[in-house]
N, C-alpha and C positions, 0 to 999 in steps of 0.2 A: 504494500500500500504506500501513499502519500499522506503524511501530513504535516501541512504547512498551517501551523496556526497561533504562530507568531502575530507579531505587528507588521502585516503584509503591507504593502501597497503598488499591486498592479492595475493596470487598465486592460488588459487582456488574461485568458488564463484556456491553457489547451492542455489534456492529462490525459494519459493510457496510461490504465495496470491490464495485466494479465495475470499476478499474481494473486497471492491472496492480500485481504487486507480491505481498510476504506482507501477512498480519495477525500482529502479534508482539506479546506481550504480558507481561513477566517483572514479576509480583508477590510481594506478602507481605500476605496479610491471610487470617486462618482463621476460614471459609471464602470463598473466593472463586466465586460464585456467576455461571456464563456465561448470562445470561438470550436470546444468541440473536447468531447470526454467518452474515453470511449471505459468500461468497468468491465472487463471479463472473469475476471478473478470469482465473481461472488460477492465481494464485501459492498458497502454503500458507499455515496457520495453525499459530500455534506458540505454546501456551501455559503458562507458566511459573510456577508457586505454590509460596512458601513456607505448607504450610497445605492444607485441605482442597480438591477442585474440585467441583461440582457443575453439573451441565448439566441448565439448569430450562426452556431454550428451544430448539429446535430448530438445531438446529449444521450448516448445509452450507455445505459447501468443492468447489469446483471441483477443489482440489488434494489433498494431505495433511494430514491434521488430526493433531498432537502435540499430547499433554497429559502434563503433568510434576509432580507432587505430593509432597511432603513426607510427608501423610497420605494419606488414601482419596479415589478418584475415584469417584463416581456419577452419576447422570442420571435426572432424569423426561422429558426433551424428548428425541427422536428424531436420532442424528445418519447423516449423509451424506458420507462422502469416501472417494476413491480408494484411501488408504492409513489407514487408525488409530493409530495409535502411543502408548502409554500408558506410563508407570512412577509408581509409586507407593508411598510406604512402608508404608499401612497396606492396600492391598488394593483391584480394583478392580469396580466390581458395574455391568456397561450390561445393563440389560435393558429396555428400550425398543426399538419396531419400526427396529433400525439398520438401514441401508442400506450399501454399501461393496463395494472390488474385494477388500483384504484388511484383515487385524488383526496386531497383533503387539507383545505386549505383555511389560515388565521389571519386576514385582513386587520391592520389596525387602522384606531381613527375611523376616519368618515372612507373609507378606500371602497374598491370594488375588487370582486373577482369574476375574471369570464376564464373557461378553459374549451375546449373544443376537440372533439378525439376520433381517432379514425378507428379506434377498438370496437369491439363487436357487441363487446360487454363493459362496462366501466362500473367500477363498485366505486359509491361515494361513500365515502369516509367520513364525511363534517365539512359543513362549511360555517366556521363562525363569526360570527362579526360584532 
């Protein structure tokens, strides 16, 4: 696995494991921009922004994919994992052909969530606000 969860500060962020383990990632930089993760191994992804996220690259996880935002999470790349997990302060918008077993996501503040999926089945999880 990767974990970086130090006092990061990048503007981009691109990860493969093939082994075992998480991909962990706690930053500050707005925005933090996931250009593309690929999780084979098995373990989860788990990433962490002070600051905007956006997902510009194709995001699959063998496992659970968390994403954790200050401000808004979006995406033009397509994400893939078992479980979704989101919270965010200013609102979250996937609508890219996602793939996934479930979603379930913690808006804070006054934010929104939209998600959009190209799964057969989607198990919702919660959505709280």
């Amino acid at each position: 696995g990767t974990l970086l969860n130090s006092a990061n500060t990048v503007d981009s962020f691109n990860a493969t494991n093939t082994g075992s383990g998480n991909i962990e990632l706690t930053n500050t930089a707005a925005p933090l921009s996931i250009t593309g993760i690929s999780q084979a191994g098995g373990g989860d992804v788990i990433i962490s922004n002070t600051g905007a996220i956006t997902v510009g690259g194709a995001t699959v996880t063998a496992g659970d994919l968390t994403l954790t935002a200050s401000s808004t999470i979006g995406q033009s790349g397509a994400i893939a994992a078992d479980l979704l997990t989101t919270s965010s302060a200013g609102g979250t918008l996937l609508n890219s052909a996602n793939t996934g077993g479930a979603f379930r996501s913690t808006p804070t503040y006054t934010s929104n969530t939209a998600h959009d999926t190209a799964a057969a089945n989607l198990g919702l999880h919660g959505i709280t606000k």
